[in-house]
C-alpha positions as CSV (number, residue, x, y, z in Angstrom):
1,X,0.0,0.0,0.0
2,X,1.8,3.1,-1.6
3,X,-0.8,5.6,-0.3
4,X,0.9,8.9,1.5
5,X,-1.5,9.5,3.5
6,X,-0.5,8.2,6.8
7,X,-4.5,8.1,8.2
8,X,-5.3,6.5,4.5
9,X,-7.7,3.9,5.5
10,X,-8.4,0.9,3.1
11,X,-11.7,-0.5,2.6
12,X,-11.9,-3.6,3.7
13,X,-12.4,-4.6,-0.3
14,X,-9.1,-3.0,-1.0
15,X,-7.2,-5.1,1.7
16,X,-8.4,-7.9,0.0
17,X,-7.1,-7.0,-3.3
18,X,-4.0,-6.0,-1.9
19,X,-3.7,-9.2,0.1
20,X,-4.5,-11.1,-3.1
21,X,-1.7,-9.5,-4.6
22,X,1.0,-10.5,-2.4
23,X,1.1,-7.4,0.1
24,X,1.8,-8.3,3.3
25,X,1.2,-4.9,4.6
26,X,-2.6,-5.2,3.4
27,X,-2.8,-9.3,4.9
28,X,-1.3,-6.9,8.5
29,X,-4.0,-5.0,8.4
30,X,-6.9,-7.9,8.2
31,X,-4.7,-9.7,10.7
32,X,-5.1,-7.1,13.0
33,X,-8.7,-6.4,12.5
34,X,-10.0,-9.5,12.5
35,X,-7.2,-11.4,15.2
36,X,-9.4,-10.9,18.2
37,X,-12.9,-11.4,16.8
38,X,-11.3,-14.8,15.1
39,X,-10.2,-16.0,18.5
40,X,-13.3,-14.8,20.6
41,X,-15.5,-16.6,17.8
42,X,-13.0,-20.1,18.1
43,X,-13.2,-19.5,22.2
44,X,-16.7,-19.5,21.8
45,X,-16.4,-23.6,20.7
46,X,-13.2,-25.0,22.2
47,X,-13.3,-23.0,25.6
48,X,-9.6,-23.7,25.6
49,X,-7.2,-21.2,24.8
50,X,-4.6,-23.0,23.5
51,X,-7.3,-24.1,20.8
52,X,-8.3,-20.8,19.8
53,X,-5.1,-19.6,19.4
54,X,-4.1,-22.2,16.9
55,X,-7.2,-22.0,15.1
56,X,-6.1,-18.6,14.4
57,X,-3.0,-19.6,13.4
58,X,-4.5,-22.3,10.9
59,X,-7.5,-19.9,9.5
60,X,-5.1,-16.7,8.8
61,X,-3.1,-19.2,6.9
62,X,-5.6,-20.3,4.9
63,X,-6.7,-16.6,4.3
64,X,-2.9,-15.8,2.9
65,X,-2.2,-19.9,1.3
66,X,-5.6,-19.0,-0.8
67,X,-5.3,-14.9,-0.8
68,X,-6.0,-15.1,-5.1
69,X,-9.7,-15.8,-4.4
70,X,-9.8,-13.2,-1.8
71,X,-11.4,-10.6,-4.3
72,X,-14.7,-13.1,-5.1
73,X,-15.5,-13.2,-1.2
74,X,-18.7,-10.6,-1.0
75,X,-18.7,-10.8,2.6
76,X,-15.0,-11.9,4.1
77,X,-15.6,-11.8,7.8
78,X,-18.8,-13.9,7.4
79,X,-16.3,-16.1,5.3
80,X,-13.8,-15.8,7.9
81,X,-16.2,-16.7,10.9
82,X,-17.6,-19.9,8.8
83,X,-14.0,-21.1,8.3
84,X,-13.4,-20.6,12.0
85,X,-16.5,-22.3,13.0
86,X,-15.4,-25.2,10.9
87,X,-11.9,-25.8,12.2
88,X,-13.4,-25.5,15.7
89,X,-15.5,-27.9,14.9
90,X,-12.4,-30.0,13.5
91,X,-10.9,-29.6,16.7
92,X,-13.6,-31.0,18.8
93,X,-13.9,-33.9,16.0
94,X,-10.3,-34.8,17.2
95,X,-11.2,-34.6,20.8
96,X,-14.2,-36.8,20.4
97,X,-12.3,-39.7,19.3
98,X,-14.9,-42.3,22.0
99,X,-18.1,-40.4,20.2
100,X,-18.8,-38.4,23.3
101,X,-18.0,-35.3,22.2
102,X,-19.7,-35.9,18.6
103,X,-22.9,-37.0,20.9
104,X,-22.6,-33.6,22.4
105,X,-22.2,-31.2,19.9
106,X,-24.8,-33.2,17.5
107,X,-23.4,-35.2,14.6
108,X,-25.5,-34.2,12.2
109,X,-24.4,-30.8,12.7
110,X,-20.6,-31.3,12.8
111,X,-20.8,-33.6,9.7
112,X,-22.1,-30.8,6.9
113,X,-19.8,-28.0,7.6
114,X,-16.8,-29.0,5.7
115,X,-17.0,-28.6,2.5
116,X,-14.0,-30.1,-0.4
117,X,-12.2,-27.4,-0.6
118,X,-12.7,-26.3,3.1
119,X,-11.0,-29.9,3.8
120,X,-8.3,-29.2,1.5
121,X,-7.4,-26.2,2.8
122,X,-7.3,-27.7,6.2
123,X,-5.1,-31.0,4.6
124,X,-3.1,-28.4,3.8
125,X,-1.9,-26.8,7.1
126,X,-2.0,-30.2,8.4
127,X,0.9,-30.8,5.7
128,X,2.9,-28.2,6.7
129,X,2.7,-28.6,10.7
130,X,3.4,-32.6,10.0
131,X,6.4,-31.3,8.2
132,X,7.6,-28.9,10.6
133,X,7.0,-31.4,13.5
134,X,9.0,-33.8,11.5
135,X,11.7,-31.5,11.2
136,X,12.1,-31.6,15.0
137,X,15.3,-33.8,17.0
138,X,13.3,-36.9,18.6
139,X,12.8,-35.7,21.8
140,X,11.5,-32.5,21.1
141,X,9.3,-34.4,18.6
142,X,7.8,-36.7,21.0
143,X,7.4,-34.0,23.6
144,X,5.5,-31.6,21.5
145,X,3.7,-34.6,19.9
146,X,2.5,-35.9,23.6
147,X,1.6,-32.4,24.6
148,X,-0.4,-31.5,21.0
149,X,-1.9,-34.4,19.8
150,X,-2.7,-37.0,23.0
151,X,-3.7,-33.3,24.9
152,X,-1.5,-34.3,28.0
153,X,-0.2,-31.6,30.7
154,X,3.4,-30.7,30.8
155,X,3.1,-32.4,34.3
156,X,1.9,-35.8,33.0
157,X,4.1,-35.5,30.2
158,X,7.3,-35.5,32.4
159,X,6.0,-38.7,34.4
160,X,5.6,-40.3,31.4
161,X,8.8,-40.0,30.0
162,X,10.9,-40.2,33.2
163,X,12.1,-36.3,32.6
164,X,12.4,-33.4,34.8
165,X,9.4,-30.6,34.3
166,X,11.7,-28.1,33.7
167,X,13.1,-30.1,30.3
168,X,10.1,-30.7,29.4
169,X,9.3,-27.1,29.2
170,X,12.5,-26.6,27.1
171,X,11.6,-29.0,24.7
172,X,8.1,-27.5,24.3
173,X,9.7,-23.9,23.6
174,X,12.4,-25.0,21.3
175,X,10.4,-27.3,19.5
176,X,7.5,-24.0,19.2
177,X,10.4,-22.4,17.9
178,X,11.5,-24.7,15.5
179,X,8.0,-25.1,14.2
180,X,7.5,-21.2,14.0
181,X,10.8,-21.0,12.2
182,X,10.0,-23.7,9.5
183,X,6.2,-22.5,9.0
184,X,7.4,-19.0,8.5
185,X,10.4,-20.3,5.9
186,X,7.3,-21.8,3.7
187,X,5.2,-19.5,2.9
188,X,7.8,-16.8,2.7
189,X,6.0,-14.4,4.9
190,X,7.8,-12.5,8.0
191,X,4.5,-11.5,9.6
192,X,3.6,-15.2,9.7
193,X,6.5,-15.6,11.8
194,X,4.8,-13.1,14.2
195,X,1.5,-15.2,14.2
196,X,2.8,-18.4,14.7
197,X,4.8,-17.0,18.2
198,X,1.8,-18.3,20.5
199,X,2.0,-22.1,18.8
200,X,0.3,-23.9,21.8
């Protein structure tokens, strides 16, 4: 955005084009406008923090991974709210792997919200986070894995594996780091970097 107007305002229509164009600048500004709305919305869900803060993460990707069809979206933060419903709801799927969850939140209504290319999108960041936790030395990999995908406390974590609590949070922030560093090297984009600094 080359406008010299320092209190130059872009429509909300002109982010999108710019976004669609590659300017991270213009992707800033939508980040920042729609960051706490997006997390309030995935809070609303999960009721877990940790949650909503990575389905942030995973829908502001898919906002920038797909940014060329940014200028057909008519409404964008309608869009935005029904791709963060849908990851929360992908979130609780995981969670419900003995059906009780599914039983709560109604199956019927977690089954139609996905759409193809919804579920591509989200194949997609699953891709790159396999990738990145791939990337990680084994005991930082098993850590984070313990921690993100079996949901267990640092606490129960460190009985587990027979390690102090403290290394266990040092695995957990290297291997955050790592992940951050590796996410932001693939899709080229410092201010991802920045987004990706609260990976749960």
């Amino acid at each position: 955005m080359n406008k010299t107007n320092s209190s130059y305002r872009p429509s909300e229509g002109e982010l999108l084009q710019l976004t669609a164009q590659g300017d991270t600048a213009a992707f800033r500004r939508l980040f920042d406008r729609y960051r706490d709305p997006v997390f309030t919305f995935a809070m609303h869900y999960t009721h877990r923090r940790e949650a909503a803060e990575e389905i942030v993460q995973e829908a502001f990707l898919k906002v920038w991974l797909h940014r060329e069809k940014l200028p057909q979206v008519e409404r964008f933060e309608a869009w935005l709210f029904v791709v963060t419903r849908n990851l929360s709801y992908s979130h609780l799927r995981k969670l419900a792997r003995e059906t009780a969850m599914l039983q709560k939140w109604g199956t019927s209504q977690v089954q139609d919200v996905e759409t193809p290319d919804e579920w591509l999108l989200t194949k997609e960041y699953a891709q790159l986070l396999a990738q990145a936790i791939e990337q990680l030395p084994p005991q930082q990999k098993q850590v984070y894995t313990l921690y993100r995908n079996e949901q267990l406390r640092q606490e129960d974590i460190a009985r587990e594996l027979g390690l102090a609590l403290s290394t266990v949070k040092t695995h957990l922030s290297l291997a955050k780091r790592s992940i951050t560093h590796y996410l932001g090297s693939q899709i080229e984009l410092a201010l991802f970097v920045g987004l990706l600094t609260a990976l749960p």
